[in-house]
C-alpha positions as CSV (number, residue, x, y, z in Angstrom):
1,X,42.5,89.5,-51.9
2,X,46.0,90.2,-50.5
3,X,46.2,92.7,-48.6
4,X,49.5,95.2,-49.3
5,X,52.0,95.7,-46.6
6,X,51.8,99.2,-45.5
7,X,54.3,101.6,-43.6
8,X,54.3,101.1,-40.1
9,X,53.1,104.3,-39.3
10,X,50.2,104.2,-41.6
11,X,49.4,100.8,-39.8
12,X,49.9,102.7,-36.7
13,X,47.4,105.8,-37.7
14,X,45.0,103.1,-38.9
15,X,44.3,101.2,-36.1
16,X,44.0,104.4,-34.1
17,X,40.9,105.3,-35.6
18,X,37.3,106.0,-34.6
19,X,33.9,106.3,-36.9
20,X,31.8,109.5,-37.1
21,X,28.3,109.3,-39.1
22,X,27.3,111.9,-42.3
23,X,24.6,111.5,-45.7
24,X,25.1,111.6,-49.0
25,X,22.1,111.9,-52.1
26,X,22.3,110.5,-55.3
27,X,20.6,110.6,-58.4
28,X,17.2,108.8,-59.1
29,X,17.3,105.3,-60.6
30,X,16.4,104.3,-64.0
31,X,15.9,100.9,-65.8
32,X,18.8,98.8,-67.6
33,X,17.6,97.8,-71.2
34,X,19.6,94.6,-72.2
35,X,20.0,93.0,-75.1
36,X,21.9,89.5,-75.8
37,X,22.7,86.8,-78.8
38,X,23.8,83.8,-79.1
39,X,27.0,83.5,-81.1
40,X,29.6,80.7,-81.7
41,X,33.3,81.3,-82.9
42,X,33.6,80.6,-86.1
43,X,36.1,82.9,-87.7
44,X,39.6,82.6,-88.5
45,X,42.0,85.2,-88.6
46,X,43.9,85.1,-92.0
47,X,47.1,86.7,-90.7
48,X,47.5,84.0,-87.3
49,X,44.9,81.6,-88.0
50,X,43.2,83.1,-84.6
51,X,39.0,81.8,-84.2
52,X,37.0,84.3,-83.3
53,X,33.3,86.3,-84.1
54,X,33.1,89.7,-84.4
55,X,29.9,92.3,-84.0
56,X,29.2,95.8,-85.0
57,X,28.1,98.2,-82.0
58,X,25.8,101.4,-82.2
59,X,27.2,103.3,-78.9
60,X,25.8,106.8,-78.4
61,X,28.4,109.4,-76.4
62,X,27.8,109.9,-73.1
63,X,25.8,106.6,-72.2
64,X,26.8,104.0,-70.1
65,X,27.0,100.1,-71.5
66,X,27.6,96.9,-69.8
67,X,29.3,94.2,-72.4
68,X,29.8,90.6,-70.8
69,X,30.8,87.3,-72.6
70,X,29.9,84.1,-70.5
71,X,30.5,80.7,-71.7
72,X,30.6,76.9,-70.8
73,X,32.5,75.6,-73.7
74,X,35.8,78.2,-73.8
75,X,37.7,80.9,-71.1
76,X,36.1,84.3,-73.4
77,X,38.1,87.1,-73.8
78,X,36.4,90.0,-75.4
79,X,38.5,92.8,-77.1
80,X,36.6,96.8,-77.9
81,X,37.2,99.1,-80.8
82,X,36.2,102.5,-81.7
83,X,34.9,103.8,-84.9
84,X,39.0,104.3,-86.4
85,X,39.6,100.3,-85.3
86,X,41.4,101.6,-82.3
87,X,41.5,98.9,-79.6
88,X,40.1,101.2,-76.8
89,X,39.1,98.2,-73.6
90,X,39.2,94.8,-73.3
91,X,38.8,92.1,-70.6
92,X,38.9,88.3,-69.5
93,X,38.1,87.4,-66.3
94,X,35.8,90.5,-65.1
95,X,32.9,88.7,-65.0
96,X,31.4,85.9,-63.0
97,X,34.1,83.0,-62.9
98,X,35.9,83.1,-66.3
99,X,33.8,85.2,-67.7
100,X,34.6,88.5,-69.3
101,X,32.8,92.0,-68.7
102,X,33.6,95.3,-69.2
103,X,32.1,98.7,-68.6
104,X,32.3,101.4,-71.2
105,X,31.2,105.4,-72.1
106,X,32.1,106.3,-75.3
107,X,32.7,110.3,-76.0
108,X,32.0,110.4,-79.4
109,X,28.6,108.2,-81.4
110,X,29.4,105.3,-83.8
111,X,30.0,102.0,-84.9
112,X,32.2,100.0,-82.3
113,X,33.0,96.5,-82.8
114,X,33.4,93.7,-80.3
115,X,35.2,91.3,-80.8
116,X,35.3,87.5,-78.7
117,X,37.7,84.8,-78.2
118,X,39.3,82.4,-76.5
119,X,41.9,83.4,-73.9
120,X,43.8,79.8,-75.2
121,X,43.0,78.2,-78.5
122,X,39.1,78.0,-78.8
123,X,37.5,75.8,-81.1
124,X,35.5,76.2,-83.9
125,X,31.7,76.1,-83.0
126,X,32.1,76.6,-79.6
127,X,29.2,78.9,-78.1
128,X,28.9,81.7,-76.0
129,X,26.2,84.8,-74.7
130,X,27.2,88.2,-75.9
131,X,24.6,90.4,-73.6
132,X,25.0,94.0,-73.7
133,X,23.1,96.7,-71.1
134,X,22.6,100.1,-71.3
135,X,23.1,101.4,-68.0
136,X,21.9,104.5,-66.3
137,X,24.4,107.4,-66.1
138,X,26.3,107.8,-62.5
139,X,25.4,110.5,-60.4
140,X,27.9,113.1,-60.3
141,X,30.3,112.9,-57.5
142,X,30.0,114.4,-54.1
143,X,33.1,116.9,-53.6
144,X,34.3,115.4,-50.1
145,X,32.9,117.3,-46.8
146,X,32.9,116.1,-43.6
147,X,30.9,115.7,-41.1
148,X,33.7,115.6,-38.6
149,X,36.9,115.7,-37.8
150,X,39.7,114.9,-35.2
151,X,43.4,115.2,-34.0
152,X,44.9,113.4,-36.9
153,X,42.5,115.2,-39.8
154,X,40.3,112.3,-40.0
155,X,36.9,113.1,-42.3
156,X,33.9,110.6,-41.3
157,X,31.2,110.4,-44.5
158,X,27.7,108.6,-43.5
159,X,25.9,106.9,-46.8
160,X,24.2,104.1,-47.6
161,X,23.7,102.2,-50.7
162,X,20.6,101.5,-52.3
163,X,18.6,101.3,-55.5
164,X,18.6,104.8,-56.1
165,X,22.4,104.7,-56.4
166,X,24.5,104.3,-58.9
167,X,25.2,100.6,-60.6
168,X,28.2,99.3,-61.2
169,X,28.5,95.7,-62.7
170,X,25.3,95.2,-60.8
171,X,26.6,96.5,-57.8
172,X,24.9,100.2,-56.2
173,X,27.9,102.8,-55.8
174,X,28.3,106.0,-54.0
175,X,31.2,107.7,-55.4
176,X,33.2,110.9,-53.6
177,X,36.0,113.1,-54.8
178,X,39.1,114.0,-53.2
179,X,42.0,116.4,-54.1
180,X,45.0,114.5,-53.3
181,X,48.7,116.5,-53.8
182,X,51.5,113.8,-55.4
183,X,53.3,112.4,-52.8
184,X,51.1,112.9,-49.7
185,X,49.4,109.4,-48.7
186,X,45.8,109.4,-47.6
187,X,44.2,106.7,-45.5
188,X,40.5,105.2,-47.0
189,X,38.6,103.2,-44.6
190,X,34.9,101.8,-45.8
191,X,33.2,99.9,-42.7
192,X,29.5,98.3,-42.6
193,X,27.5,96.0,-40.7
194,X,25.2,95.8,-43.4
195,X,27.1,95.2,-46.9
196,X,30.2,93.8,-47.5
197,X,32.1,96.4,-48.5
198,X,34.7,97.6,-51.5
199,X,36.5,100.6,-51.7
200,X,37.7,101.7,-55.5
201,X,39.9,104.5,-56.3
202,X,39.6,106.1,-60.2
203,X,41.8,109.0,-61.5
204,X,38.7,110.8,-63.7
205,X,39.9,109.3,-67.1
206,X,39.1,106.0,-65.2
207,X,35.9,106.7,-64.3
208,X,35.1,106.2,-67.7
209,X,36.7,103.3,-68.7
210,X,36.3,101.3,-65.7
211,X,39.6,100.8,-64.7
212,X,40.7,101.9,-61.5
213,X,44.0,102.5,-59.7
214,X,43.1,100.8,-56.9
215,X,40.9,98.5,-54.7
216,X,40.3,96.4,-52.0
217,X,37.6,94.2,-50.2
218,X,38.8,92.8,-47.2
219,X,41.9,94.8,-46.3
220,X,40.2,96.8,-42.9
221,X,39.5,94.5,-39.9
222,X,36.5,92.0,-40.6
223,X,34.8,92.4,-44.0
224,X,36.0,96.3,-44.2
225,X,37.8,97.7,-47.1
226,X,41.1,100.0,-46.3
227,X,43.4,101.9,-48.8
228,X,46.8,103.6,-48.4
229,X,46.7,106.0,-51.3
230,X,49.8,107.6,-52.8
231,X,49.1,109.1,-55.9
232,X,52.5,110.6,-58.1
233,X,50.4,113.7,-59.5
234,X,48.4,115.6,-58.0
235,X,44.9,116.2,-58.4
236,X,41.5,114.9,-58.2
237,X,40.4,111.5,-57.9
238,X,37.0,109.7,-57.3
239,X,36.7,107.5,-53.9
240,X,33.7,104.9,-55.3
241,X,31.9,102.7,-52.0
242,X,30.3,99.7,-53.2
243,X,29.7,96.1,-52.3
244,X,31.2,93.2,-52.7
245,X,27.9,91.4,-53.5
246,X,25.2,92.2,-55.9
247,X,22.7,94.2,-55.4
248,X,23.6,95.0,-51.6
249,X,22.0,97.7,-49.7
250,X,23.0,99.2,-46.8
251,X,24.1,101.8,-44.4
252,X,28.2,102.4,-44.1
253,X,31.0,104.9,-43.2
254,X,33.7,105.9,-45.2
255,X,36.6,108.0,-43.1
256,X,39.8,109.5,-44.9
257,X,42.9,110.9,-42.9
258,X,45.8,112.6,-44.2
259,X,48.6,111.0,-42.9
260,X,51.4,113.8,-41.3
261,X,54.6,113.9,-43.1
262,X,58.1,112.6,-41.9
């Protein structure tokens, strides 16, 4: 992942810093149920002569689902609807290679569709997996205390991941929330000897969609994840650690700093 070219002075404030230790709790695990079929495209649109297959959904509000599309024989992209035929998510490549995946919570119960194709022309007959989980609901977020603090307003969090956590795209997530004022820029470092691991930034409509504002893997020194955050509106957002790998456990620190103004 590139990594974005940050303010001297935030590079400055960065390297300065030192780790403190803290704990977080999260919410007990439960079990995924998953169910999958084996579908080919074999549909074509009357209006651009588009293949494709298409199937009905029964989402509940408030649950968590996990839809992927993997293939061998086309590049799957996989397109979402609610119950009004409102295109509400979609994805191509969020999966394993150029596999698709996306995470979804509906707020109202219905009949969603899916709907699968091929990101260039597919051809008719060719195969794919649809598999669909039903994931656990994540914990609620911890409102940001720390454990410490220094000079430059520098908040040190101790957590670790494990299987108690949340899961994310088969991933175990701890997730924190920060009140953030537009314009100010806050500093996000995520460091572990034990994961390798990813810092995600939500705003809370996010959370719930899956798509975040922003992230980063190996931006810190080594495998550690950094952010320069600079929101344009204020308010709350949700600081997710997680792990580049699946299934990772491990202790880590996450440390946030304020960075002074001009």
């Amino acid at each position: 992942m590139a990594v974005t070219p940050y303010h001297p002075k935030i590079l400055g404030i960065a390297l300065a810093l030192a780790a403190a230790g803290g704990a977080v709790q999260q919410a007990t695990a439960q079990t995924a149920q998953e169910t999958s079929y084996n579908g080919k495209l074999e549909r074509r649109s009357p209006r651009d002569g588009e293949i494709y297959d298409s199937h009905p959904l029964q989402l509940s509000a408030g649950k968590r689902y996990e839809i992927g599309v993997e293939s061998t024989e086309f590049d799957p992209q996989i397109t979402l609807t609610d119950p009004d035929a409102e295109v509400i998510a979609e994805d191509d490549d969020g999966g394993e290679g150029n596999n698709s995946l996306l995470e979804f919570s509906p707020t109202r119960s219905g009949t969603y569709r899916i709907r699968v194709k091929a990101v260039d022309d597919g051809k008719a007959g060719a195969a794919y997996k649809l598999t669909m989980r039903e994931l656990r609901p994540l914990p609620a977020p911890v409102r940001a205390k720390p454990a410490t603090t220094a000079s430059l307003r520098m908040e040190s969090y101790g957590g670790s991941l494990d299987a108690s956590d949340g899961e994310v795209n088969k991933r175990y997530e701890d997730e924190y929330v920060f009140h953030v004022e537009g314009g100010q820029t806050m500093l996000f470092f995520l460091n572990s000897s034990a994961i390798d691991p990813v810092l995600q930034i939500y705003d809370l409509p996010g959370r719930t969609t899956g798509r975040s504002i922003d992230q980063d893997d190996d931006g810190g020194s080594a495998q550690n994840a950094f952010i320069a955050f600079s929101p344009k509106d204020s308010g709350d957002y949700i600081v997710r650690a997680t792990s580049a790998n699946e299934h990772e456990t491990g202790a880590y620190t996450l440390r946030a700093v304020l960075v002074p103004a001009d």
